[in-house]
C-alpha positions in Angstrom: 152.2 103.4 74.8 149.8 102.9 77.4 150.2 102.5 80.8 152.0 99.5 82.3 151.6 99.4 85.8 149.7 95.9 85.9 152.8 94.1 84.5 153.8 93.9 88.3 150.9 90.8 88.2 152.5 89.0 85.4 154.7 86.7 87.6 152.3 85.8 90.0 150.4 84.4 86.8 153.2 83.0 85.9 153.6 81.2 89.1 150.3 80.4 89.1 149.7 79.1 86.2 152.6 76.9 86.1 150.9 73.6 87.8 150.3 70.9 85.8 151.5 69.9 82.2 151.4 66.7 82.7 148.9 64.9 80.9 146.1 63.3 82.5 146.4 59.5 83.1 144.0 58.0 80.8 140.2 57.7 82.7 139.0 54.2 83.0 136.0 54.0 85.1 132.2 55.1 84.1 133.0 58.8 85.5 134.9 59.6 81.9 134.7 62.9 81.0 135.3 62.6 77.5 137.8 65.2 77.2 135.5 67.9 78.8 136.8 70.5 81.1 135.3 69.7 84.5 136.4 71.9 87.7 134.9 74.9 89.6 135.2 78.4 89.9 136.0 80.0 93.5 135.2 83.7 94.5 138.3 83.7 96.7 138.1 87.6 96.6 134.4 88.0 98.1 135.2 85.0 100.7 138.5 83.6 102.0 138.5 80.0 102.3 141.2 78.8 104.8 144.5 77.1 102.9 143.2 73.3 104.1 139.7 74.3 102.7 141.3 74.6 99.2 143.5 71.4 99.7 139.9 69.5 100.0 138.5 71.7 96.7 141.7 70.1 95.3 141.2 66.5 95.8 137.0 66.3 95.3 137.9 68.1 91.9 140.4 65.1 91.2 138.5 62.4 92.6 135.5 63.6 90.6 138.4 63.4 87.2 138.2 67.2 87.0 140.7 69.4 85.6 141.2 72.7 86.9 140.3 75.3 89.7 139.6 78.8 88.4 140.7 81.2 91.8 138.7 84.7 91.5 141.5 86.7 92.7 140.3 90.7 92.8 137.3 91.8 93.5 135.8 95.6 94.0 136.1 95.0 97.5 139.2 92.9 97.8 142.9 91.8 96.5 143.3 88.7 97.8 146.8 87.7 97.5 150.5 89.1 98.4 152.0 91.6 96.3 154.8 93.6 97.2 153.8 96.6 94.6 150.4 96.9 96.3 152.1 97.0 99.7 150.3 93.5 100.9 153.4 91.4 102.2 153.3 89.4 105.4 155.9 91.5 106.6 152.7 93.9 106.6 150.3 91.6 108.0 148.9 89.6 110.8 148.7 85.7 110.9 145.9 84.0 112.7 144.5 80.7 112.8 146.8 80.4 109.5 145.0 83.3 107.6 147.4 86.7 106.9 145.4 90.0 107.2 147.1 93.3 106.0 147.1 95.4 109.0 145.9 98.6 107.5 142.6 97.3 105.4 141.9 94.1 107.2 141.2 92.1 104.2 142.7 88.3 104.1 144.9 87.2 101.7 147.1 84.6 100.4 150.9 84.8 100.9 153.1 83.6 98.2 154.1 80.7 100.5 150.5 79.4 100.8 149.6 80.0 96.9 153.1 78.1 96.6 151.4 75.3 98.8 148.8 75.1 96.6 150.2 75.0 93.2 152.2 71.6 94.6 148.7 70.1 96.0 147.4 70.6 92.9 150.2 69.5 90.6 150.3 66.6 92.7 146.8 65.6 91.7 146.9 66.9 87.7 144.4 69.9 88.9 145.5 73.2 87.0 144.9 76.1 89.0 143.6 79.1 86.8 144.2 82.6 88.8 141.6 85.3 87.6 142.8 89.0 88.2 140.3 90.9 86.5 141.1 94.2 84.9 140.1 96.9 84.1 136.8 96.0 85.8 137.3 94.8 89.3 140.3 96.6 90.1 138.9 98.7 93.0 140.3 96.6 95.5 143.7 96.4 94.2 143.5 100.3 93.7 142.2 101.1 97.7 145.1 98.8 99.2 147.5 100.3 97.0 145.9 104.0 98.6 146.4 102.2 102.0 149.6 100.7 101.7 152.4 101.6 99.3 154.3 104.9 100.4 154.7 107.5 97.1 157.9 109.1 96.8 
């Protein structure tokens, strides 16, 4: 079989896809959108919006009676959340002005805490948060932190 190293992801999709099964309250107003999705997509690997910055993404998508929020996770350039098989913890970082940064490639990323955060925001308003961790195509950045980071025995 081939190999299976990316099954280490599978709970943070887990995770991240478990906000919202609720259905959606029934849309009264002119803004009906007629059972179409309606949300955005956001390139959170090529530029790191601050936690409260995705807290406001959360509530115009719901006042606007969207759906979800697709989060580009991994990039060529970037991994953008906490893992502890790639070696990007907090316990490995640095926090500033509420943003973690792994100490060895510099990049920001979400902890599990903040992702947690967000999740709970977003169930709270019926907003499913989609997380998109592209492979085998934009796996680069995932690859050069795990170079940087994680010891080999």
């Amino acid at each position: 079989m081939g190999d299976k190293r990316w099954l280490f992801l599978l709970p943070l999709l887990l995770l991240l896809m478990g906000c919202s099964s609720e259905a959606k309250p029934a849309q009264t107003t002119h803004q009906e959108n007629d059972g179409k999705f309606n949300g955005v997509t956001l390139d959170l690997s090529r530029h790191h919006y601050h936690v409260s910055t995705l807290v406001k993404f959360v509530d115009l998508v719901a006042a606007n009676h969207g759906n979800f929020i697709q989060l580009h996770l991994t990039d060529d350039k970037d991994f953008a959340i906490e893992s502890q098989t790639v070696g990007q913890t907090i316990q490995n970082a640095t926090k500033k002005n509420g943003i973690w940064r792994n100490k060895k490639t510099h990049q920001a990323f979400y902890s599990k805490g903040q992702i947690q955060y967000l999740l709970n925001d977003a169930k709270k308003h019926r907003v499913t948060l989609i997380p998109e961790v592209d492979t085998p195509a934009h796996v680069t950045g995932l690859v050069n932190t795990m170079k940087l980071t994680v010891k080999v025995n």
